[in-house]
N, CA and C atoms as a LAMMPS dump frame, in Angstrom:
ITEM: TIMESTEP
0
ITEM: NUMBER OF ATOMS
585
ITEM: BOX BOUNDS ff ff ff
-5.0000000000000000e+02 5.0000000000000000e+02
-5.0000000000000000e+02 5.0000000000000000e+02
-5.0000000000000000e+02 5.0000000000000000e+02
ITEM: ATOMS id mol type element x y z
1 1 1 N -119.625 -135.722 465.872
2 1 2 C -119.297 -136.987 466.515
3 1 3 C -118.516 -136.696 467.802
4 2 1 N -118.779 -137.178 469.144
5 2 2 C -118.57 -137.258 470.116
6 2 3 C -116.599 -137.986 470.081
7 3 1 N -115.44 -137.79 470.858
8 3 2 C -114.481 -138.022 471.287
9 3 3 C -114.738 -139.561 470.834
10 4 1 N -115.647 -139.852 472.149
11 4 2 C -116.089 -141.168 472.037
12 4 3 C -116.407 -142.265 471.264
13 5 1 N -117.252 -141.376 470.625
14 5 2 C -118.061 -142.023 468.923
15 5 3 C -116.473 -142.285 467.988
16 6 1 N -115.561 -140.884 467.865
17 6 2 C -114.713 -141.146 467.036
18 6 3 C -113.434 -142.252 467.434
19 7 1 N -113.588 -142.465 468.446
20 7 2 C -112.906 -143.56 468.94
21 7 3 C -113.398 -144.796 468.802
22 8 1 N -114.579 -144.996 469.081
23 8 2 C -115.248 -146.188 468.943
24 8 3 C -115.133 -146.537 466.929
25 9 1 N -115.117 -145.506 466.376
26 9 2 C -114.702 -145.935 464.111
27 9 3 C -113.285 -146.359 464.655
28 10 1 N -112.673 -145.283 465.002
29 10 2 C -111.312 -145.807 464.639
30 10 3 C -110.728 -147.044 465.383
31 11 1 N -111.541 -147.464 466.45
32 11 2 C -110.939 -148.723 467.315
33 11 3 C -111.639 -149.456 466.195
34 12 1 N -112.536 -149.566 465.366
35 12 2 C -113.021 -150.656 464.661
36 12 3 C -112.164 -150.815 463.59
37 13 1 N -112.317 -149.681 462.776
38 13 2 C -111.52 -149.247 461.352
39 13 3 C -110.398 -150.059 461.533
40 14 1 N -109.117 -149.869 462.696
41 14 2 C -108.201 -150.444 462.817
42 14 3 C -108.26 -151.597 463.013
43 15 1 N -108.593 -152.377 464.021
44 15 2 C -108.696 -153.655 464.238
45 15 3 C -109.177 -154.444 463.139
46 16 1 N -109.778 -153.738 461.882
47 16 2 C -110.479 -154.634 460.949
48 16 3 C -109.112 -154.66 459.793
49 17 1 N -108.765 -153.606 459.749
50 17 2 C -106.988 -153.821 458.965
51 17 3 C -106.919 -154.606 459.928
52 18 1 N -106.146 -154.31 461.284
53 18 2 C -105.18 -155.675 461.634
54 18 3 C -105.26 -156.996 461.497
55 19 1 N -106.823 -157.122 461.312
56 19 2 C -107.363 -158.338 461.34
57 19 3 C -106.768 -159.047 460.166
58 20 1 N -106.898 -158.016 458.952
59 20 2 C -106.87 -158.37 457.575
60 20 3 C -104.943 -158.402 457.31
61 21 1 N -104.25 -158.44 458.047
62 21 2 C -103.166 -158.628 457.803
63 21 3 C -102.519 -160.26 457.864
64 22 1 N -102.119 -160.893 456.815
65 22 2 C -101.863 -162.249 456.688
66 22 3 C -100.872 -162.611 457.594
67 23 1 N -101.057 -164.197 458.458
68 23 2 C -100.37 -164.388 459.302
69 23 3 C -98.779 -164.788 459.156
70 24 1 N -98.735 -164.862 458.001
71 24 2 C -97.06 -164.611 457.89
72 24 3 C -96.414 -163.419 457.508
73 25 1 N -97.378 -162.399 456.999
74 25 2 C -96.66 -161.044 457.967
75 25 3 C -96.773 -160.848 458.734
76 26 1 N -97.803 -161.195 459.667
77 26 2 C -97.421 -160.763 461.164
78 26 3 C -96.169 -161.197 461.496
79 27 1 N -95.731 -162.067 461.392
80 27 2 C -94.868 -162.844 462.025
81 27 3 C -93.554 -161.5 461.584
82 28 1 N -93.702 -162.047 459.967
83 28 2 C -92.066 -161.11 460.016
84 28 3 C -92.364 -159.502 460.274
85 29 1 N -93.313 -159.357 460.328
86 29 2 C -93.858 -157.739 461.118
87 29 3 C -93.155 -157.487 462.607
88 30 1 N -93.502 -158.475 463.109
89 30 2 C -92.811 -159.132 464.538
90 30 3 C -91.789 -159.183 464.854
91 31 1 N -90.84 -159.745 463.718
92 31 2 C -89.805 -159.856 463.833
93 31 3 C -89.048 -158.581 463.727
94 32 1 N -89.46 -157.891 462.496
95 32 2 C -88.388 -156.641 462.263
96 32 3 C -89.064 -155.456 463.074
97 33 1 N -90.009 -155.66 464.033
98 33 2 C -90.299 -155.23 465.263
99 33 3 C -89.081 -155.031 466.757
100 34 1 N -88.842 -156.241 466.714
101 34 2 C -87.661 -156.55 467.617
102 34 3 C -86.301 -156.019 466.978
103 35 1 N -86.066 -156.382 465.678
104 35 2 C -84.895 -155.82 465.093
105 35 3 C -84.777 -154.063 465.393
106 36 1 N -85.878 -153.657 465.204
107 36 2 C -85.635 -151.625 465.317
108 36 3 C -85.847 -151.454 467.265
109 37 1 N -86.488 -152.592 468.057
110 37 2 C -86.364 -152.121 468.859
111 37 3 C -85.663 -152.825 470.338
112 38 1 N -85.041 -153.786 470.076
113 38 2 C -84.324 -154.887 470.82
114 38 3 C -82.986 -154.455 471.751
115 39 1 N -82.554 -153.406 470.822
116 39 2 C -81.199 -152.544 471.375
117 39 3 C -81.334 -151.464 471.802
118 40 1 N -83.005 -150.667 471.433
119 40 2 C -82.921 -149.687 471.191
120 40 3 C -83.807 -148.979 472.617
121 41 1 N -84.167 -149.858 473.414
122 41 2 C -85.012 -149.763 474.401
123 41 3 C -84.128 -149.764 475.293
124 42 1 N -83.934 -148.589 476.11
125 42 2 C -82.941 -148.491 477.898
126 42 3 C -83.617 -149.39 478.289
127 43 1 N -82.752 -150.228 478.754
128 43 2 C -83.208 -151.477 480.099
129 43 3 C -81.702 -152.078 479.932
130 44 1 N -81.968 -152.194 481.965
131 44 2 C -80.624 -152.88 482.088
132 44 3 C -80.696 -154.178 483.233
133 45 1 N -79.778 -154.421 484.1
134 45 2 C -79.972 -155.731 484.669
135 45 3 C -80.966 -155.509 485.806
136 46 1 N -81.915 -156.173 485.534
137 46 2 C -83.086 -156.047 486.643
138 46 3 C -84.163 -154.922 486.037
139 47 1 N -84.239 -154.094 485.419
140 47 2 C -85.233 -153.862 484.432
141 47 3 C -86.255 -154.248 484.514
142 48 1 N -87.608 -153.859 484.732
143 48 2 C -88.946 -154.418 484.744
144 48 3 C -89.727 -154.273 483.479
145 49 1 N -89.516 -154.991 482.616
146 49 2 C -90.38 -154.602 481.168
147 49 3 C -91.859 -155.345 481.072
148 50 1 N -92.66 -154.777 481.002
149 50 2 C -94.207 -155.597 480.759
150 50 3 C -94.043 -156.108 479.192
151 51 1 N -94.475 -157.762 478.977
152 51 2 C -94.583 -157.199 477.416
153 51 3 C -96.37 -157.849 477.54
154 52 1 N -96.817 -158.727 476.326
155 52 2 C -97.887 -159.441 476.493
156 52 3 C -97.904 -160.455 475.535
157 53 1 N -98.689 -161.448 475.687
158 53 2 C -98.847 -162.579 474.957
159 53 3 C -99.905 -161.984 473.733
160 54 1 N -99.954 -161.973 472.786
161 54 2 C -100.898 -162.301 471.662
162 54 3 C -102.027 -163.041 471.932
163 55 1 N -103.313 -162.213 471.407
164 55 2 C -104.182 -162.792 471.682
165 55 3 C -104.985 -162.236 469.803
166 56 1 N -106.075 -162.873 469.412
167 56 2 C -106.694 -162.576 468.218
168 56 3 C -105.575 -161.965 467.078
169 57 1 N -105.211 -160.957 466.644
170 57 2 C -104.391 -160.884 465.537
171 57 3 C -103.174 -159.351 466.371
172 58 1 N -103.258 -159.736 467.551
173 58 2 C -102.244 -159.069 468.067
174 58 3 C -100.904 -159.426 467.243
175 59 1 N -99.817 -158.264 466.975
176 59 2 C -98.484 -158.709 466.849
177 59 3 C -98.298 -159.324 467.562
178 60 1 N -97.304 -160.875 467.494
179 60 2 C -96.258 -161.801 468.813
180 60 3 C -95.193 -160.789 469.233
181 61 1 N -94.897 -160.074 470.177
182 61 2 C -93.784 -159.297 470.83
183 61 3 C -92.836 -160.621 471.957
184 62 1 N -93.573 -161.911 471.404
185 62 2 C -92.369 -162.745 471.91
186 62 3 C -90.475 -162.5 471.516
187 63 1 N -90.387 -162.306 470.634
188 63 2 C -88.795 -162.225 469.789
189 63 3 C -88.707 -161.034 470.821
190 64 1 N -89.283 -159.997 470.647
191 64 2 C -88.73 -158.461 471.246
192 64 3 C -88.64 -159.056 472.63
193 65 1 N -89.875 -159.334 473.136
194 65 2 C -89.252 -159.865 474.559
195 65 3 C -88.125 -160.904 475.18
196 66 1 N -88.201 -161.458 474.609
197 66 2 C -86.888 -162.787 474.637
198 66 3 C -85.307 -161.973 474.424
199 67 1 N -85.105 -160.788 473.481
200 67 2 C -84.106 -160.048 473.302
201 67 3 C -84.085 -159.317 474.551
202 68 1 N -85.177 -158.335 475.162
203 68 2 C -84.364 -157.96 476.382
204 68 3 C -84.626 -158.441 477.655
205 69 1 N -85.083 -159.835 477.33
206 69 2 C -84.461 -160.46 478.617
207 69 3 C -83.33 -161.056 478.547
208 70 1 N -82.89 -161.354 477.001
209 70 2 C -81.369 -161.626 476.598
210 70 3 C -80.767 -160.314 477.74
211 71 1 N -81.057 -159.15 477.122
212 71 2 C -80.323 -158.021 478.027
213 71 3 C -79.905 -158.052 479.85
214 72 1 N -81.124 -158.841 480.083
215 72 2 C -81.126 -158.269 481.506
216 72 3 C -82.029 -158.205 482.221
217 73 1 N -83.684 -158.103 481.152
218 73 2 C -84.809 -157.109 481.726
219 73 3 C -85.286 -158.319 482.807
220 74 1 N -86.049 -158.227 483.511
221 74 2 C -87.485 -159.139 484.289
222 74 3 C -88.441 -158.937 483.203
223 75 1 N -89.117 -159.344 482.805
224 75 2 C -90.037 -159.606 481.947
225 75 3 C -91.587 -159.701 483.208
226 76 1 N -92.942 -159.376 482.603
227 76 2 C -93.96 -159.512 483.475
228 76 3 C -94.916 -159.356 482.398
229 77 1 N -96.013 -159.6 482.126
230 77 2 C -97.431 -160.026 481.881
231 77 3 C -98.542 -159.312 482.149
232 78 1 N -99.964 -158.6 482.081
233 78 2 C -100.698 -158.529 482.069
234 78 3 C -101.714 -159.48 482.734
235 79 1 N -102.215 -159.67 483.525
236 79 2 C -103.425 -160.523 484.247
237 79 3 C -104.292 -159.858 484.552
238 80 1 N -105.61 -160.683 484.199
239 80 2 C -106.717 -160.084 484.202
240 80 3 C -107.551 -160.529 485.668
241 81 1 N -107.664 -159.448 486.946
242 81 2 C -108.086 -159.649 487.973
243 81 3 C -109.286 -159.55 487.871
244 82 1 N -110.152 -158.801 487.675
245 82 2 C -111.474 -158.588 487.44
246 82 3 C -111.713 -158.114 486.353
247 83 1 N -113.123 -157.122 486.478
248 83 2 C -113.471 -156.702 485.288
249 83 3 C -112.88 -155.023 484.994
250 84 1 N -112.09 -154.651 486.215
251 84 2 C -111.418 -153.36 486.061
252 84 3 C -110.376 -153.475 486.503
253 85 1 N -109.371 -154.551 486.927
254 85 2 C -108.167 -154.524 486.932
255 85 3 C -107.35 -155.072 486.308
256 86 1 N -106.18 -155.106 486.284
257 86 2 C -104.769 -155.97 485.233
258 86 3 C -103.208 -156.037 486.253
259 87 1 N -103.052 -156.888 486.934
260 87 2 C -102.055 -156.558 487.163
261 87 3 C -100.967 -157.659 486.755
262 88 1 N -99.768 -157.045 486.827
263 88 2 C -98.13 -157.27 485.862
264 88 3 C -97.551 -158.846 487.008
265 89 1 N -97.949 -160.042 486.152
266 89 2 C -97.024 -160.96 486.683
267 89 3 C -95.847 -161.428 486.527
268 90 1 N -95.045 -161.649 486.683
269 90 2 C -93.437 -162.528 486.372
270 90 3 C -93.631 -163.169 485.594
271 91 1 N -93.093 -163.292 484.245
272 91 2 C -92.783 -164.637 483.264
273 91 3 C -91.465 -165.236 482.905
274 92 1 N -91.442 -166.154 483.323
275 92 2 C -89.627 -166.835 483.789
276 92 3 C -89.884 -168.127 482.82
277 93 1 N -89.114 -168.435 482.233
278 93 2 C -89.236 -169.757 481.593
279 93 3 C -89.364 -171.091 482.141
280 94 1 N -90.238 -171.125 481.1
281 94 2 C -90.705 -172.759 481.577
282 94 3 C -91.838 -172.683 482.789
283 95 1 N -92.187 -171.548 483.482
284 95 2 C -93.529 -171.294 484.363
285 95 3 C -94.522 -171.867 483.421
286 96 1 N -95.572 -172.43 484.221
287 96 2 C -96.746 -172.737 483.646
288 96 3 C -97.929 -171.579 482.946
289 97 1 N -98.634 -171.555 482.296
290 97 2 C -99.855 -169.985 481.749
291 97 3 C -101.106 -170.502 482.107
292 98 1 N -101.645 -169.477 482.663
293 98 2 C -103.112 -170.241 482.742
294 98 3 C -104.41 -169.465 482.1
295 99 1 N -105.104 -169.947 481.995
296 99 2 C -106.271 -168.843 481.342
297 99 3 C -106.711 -168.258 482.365
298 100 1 N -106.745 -166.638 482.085
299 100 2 C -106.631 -165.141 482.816
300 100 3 C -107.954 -164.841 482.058
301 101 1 N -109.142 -165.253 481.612
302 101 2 C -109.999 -164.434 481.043
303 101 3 C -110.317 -163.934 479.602
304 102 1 N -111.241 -163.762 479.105
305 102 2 C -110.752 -162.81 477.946
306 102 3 C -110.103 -162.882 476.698
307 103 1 N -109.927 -164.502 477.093
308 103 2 C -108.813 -165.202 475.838
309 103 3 C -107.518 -164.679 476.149
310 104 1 N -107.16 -164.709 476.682
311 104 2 C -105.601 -164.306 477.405
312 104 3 C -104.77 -165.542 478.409
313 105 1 N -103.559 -165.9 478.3
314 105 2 C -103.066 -166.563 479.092
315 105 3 C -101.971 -165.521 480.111
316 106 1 N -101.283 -165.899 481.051
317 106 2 C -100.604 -165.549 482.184
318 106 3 C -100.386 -166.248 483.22
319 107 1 N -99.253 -166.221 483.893
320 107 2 C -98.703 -166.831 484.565
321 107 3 C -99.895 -166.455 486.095
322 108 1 N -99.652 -167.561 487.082
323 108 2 C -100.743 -167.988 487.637
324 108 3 C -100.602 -167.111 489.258
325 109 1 N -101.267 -167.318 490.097
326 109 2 C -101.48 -166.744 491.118
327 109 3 C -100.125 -166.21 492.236
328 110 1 N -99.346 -167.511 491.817
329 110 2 C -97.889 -167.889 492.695
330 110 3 C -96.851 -166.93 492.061
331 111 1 N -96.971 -166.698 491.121
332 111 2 C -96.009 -165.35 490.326
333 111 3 C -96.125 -164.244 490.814
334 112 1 N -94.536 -163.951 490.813
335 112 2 C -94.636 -162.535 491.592
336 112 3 C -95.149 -161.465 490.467
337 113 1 N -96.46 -160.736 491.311
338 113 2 C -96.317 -159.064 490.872
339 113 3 C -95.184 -158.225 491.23
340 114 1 N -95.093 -157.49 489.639
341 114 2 C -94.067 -156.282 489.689
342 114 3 C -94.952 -155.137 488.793
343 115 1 N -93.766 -154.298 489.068
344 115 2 C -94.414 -152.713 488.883
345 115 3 C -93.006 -152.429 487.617
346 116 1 N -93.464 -152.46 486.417
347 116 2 C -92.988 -152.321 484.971
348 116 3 C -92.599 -151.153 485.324
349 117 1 N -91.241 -150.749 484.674
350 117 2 C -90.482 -149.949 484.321
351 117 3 C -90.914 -149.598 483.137
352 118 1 N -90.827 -150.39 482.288
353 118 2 C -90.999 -150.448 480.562
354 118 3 C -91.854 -150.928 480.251
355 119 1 N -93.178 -150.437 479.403
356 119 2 C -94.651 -150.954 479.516
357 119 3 C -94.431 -150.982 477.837
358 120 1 N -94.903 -152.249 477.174
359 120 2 C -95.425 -152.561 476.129
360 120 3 C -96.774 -152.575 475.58
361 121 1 N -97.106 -151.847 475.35
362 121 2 C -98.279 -151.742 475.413
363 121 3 C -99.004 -151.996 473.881
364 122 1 N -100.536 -152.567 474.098
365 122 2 C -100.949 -153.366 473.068
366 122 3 C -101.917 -151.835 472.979
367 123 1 N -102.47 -151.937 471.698
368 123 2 C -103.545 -150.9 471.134
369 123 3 C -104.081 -151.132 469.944
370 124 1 N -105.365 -150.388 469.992
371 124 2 C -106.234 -150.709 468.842
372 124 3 C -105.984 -149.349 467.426
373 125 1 N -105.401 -148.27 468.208
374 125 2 C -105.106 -147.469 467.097
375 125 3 C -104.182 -146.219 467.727
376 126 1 N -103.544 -145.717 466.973
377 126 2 C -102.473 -144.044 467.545
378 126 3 C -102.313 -143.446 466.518
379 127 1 N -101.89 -142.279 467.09
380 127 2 C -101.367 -141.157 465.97
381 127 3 C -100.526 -140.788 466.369
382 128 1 N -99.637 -139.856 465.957
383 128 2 C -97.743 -140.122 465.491
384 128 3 C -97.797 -138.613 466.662
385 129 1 N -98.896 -138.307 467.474
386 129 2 C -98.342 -137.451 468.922
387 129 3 C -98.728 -138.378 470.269
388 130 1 N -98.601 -139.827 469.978
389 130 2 C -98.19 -140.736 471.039
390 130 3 C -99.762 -140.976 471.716
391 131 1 N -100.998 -140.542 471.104
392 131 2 C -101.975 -140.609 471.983
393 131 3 C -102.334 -142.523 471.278
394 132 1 N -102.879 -142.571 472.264
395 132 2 C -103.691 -144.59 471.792
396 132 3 C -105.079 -144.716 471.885
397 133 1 N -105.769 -145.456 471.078
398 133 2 C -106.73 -145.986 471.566
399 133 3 C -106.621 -147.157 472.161
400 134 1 N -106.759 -147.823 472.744
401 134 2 C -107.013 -149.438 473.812
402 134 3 C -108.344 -149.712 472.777
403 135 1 N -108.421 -151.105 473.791
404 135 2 C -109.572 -151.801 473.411
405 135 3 C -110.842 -151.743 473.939
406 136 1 N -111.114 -150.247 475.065
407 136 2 C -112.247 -149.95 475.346
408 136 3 C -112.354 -150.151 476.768
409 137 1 N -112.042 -151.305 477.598
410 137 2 C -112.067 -151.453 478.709
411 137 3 C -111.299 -150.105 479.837
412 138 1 N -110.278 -149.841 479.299
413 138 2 C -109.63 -148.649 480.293
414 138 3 C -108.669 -149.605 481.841
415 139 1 N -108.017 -151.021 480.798
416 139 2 C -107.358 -151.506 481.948
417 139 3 C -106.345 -150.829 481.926
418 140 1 N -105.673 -150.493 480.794
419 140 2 C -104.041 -150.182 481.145
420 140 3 C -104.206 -148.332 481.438
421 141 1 N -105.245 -147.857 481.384
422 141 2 C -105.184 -146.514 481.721
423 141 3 C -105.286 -146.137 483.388
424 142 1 N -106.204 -147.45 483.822
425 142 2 C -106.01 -147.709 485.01
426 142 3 C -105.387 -148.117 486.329
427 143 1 N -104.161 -149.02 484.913
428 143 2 C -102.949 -149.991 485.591
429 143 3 C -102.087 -148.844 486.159
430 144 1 N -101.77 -147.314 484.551
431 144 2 C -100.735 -146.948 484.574
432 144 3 C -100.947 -145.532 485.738
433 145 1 N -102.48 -145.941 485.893
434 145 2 C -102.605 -144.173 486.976
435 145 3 C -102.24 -145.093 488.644
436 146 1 N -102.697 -146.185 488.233
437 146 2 C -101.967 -146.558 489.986
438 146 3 C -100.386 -146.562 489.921
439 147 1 N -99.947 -147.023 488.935
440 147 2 C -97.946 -146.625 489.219
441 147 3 C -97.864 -145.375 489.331
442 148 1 N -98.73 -144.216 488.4
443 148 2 C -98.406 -143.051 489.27
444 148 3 C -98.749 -142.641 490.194
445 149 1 N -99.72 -143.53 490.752
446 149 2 C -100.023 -142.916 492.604
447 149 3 C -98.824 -143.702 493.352
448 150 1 N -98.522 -144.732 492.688
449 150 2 C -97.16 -145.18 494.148
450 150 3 C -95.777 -144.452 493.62
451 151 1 N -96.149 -142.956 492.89
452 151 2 C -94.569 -142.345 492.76
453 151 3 C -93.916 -142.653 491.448
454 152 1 N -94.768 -144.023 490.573
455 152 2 C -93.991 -144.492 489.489
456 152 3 C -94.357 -143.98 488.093
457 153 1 N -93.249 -143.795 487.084
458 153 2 C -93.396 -142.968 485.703
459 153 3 C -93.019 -144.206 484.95
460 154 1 N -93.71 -145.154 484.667
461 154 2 C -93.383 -146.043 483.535
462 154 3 C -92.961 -146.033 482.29
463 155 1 N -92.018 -146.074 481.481
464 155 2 C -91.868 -145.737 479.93
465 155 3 C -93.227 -146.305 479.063
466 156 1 N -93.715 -145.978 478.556
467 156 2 C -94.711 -146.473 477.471
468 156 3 C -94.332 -146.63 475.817
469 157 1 N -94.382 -147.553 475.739
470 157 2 C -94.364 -147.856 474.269
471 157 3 C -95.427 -148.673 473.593
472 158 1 N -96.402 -148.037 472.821
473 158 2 C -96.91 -148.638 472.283
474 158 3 C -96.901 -149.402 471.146
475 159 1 N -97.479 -150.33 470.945
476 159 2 C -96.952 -151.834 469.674
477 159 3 C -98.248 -151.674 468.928
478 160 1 N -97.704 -151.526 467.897
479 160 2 C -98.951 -151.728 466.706
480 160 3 C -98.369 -152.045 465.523
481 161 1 N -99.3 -152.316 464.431
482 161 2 C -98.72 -152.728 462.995
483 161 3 C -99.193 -150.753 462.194
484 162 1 N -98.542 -150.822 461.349
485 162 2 C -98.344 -149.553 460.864
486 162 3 C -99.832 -149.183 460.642
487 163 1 N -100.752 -149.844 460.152
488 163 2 C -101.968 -150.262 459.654
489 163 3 C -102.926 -149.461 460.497
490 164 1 N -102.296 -149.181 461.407
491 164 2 C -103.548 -148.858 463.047
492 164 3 C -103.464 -147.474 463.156
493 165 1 N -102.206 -146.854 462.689
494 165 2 C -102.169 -145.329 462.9
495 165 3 C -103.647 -144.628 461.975
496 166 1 N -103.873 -143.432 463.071
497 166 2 C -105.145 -142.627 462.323
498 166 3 C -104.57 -141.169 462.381
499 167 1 N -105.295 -140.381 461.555
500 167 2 C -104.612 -139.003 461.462
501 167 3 C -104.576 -138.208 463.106
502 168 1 N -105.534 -138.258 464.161
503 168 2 C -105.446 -137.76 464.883
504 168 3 C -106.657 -138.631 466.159
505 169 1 N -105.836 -138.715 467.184
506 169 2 C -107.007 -139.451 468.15
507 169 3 C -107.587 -138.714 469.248
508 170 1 N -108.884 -138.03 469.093
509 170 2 C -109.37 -137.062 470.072
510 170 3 C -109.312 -137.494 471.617
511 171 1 N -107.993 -137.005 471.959
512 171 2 C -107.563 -137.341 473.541
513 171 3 C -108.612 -136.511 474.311
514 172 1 N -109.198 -137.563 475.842
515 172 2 C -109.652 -137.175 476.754
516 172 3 C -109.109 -137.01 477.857
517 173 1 N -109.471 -136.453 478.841
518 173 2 C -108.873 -136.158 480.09
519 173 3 C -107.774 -137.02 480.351
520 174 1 N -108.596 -138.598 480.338
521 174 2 C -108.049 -139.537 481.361
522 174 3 C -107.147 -140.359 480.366
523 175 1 N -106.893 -139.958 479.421
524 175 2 C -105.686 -140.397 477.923
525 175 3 C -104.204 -140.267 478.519
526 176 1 N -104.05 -141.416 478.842
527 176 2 C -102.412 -141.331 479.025
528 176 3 C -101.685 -141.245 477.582
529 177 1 N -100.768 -140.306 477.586
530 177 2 C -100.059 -140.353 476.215
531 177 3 C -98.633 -141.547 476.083
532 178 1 N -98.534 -141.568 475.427
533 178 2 C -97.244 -142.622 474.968
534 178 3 C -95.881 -141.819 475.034
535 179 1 N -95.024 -142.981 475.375
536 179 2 C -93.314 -141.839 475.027
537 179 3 C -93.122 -142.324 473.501
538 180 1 N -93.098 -143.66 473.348
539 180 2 C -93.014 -143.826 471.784
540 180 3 C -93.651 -145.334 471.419
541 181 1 N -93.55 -144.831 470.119
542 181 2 C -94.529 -146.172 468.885
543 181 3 C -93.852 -147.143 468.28
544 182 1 N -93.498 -148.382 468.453
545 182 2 C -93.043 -149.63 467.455
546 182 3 C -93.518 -150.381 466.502
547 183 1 N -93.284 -149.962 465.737
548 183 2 C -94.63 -150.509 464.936
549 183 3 C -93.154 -151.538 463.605
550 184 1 N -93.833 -151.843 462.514
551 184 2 C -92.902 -152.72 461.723
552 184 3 C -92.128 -151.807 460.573
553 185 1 N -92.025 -150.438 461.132
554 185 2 C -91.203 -149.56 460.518
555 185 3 C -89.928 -149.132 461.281
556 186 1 N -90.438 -148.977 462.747
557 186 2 C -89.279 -148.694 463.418
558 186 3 C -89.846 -148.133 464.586
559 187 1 N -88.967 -147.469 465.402
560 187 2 C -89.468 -146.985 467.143
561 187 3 C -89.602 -145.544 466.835
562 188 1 N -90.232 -144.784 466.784
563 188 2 C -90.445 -143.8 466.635
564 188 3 C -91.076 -142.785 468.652
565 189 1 N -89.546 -142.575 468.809
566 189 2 C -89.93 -141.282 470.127
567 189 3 C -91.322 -140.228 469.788
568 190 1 N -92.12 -139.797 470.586
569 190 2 C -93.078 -138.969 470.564
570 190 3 C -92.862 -137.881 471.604
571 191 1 N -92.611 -138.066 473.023
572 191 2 C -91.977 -137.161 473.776
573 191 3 C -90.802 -137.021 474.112
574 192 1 N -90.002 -138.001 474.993
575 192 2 C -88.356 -137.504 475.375
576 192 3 C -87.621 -138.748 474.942
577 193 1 N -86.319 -138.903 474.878
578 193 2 C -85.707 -140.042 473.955
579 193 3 C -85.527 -140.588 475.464
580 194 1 N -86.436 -142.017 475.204
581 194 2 C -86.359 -142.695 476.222
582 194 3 C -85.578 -144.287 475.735
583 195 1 N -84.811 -143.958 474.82
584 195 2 C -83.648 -144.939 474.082
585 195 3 C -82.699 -145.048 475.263
């Protein structure tokens, strides 16, 4: 089986657990999501954290986000520009969301883009040496190679329910790895303690 092929089981395999996870654990999945990682994430005043809205049986990373903008952070969004881009809008309360595509909402044209410090990142599956699968498109692999052409090293954390981890995810070239995993056990570092 091809990199590819084995990515394409395990993006299914997983998503079909997540699917199968009842919506009032998600919720408190969610919650004690934010509890292991609310304090535990460096960000300070002015902080650029990406998080994202829930879409199909995504975890809500609303609570986690609402805590560090309690902190300090700017908070920003995911928008879907085309069919190969995503870029990070402002979400300030009480802004209006509009449909971005894809079944996704985001704040609308007039919102400022920013360039995330702290990337939340959504995924269809990982293994415990920080590699991810996405959902196939290759937006956020794309988002995160343009912050490193303008000079920028974003923290990555990827969000999943415990459910999604696989024993090993055959990384390719263009595989950005993760610094660490949140899942409804706790934050688990993979490369440098970016606490």
């Amino acid at each position: 089986m091809t990199p590819k092929e084995q990515k394409a089981q395990y993006r299914s395999e997983r998503l079909a657990a997540r699917d199968a996870v009842p919506d009032e654990d998600r919720i408190e999945k969610g919650l004690a999501m934010a509890a292991h990682a609310g304090d535990a994430i460096a960000v300070g005043p002015g902080s650029i954290v990406s998080g994202f809205l829930p879409i199909r049986s995504e975890v809500d990373i609303r609570p986690l986000m609402a805590h560090l903008r309690a902190r300090g952070a700017r908070l920003c969004v995911p928008v879907i520009l085309d069919r190969s881009t995503i870029v990070f809008r402002e979400l300030v309360p009480g802004a209006p969301l509009v449909s971005c595509g894809f079944g996704t909402f985001g704040p609308g044209p007039d919102a400022a883009e920013l360039d995330p410090d702290v990337m939340l990142v959504p995924l269809s599956a990982f293994d415990r040496t920080g590699h991810r699968i996405g959902y196939g498109a290759g937006y956020y692999d794309r988002a995160i190679e343009r912050l490193h052409q303008k000079g920028l090293n974003p923290r990555l954390i990827g969000i999943a329910f415990d459910c999604q981890e696989v024993p090993s995810v055959p990384a390719e070239p263009h595989d950005i790895r993760l610094d660490a995993i949140l899942t409804e056990s706790g934050l688990n570092f993979v490369s440098e303690v970016i606490g």
